[in-house]
C-alpha positions in Angstrom: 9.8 5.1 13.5 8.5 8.9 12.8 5.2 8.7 11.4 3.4 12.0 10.1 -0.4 12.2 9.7 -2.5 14.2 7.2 -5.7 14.6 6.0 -6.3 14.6 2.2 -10.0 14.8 0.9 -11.5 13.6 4.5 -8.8 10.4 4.4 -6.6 10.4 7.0 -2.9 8.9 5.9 -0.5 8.0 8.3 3.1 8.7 5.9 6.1 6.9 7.4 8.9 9.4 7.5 12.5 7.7 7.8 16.3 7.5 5.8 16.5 4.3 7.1 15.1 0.2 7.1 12.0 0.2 8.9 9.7 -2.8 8.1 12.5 -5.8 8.1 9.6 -8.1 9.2 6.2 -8.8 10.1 5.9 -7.4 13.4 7.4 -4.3 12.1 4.7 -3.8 9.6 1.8 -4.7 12.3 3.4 -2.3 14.3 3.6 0.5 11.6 -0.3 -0.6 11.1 -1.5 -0.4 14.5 0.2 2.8 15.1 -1.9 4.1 12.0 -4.9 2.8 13.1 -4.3 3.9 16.5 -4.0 7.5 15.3 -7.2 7.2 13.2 -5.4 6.5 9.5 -7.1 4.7 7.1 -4.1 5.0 4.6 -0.2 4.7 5.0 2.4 5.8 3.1 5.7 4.0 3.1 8.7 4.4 0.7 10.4 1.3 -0.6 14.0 2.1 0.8 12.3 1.6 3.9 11.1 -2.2 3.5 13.5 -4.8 3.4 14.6 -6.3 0.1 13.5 -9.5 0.6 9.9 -8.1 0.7 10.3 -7.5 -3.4 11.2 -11.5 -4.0 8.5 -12.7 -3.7 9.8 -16.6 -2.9 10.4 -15.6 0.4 6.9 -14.6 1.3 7.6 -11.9 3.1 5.1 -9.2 0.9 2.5 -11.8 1.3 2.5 -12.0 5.1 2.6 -8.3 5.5 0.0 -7.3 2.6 -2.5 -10.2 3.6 -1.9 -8.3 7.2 -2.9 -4.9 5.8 -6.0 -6.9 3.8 -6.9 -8.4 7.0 -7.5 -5.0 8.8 -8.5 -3.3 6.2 -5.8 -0.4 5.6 -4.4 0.7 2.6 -1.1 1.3 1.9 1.0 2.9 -1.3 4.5 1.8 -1.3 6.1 4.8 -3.6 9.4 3.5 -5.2 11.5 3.2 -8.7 10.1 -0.5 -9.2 11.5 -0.5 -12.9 14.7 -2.3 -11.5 13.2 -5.0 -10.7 13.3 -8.1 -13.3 10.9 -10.5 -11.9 7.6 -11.1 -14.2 6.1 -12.5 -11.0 6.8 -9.3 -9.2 6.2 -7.2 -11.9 2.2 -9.3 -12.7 2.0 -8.8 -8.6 2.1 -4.9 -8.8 0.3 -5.0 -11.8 -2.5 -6.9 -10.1 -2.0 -5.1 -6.7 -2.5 -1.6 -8.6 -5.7 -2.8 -10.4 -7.5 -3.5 -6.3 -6.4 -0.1 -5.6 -5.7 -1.3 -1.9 -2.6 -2.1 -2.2 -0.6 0.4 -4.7 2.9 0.7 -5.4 3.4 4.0 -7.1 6.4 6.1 -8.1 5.4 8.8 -6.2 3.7 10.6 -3.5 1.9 12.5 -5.8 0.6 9.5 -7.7 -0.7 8.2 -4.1 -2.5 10.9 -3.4 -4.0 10.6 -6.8 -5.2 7.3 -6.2 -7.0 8.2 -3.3 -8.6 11.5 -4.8 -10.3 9.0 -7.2 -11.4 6.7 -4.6 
């Protein structure tokens, strides 16, 4: 897990940088998160080819366990994907309402995450 770290506006991101699965579980994403916070991010980046599909059904709880995580230790994270394929209403309200806290974003791209934390 290659992990790249810039500063943008005096916020350090951590930008997971990978072709392949990363986070197919919770420890994965508590050890993506501790790395982060290790290095001094306050902010990770993470694209959605890198989290395992299961993560974007939300039956199988898997987002929960690893957002409430990122919650929990206060870190934010943009997931930057093409989330249009998705057909779930439930998934599509959770982004919506995910978006609006500004915590957790899932964004089409890095530019629109770096937007997001520009305006704070």
């Amino acid at each position: 897990m290659q992990i790249e770290l810039r500063t943008l506006n005096n916020v350090v991101i951590a930008q997971l940088k990978s072709d392949f699965l990363e986070i197919k579980n919770l420890d994965d994403a508590l050890d993506l998160l501790g790395n982060a916070a290790y290095q001094g991010a306050s902010h990770i980046f993470i694209s959605e080819k890198n989290i395992v599909p299961d993560f974007f059904d939300l039956k199988t709880g898997i987002a929960g366990e690893i957002l409430q995580k990122f919650s929990t230790y206060s870190m934010r994270l943009s997931i930057v994907g093409d989330f249009s394929k998705f057909t779930s209403k439930s998934l599509k309200d959770f982004i919506y309402e995910s978006n609006k806290s500004r915590k957790i974003n899932f964004v089409s791209s890095l530019k629109e995450a770096e937007e997001r934390i520009l305006k704070g």
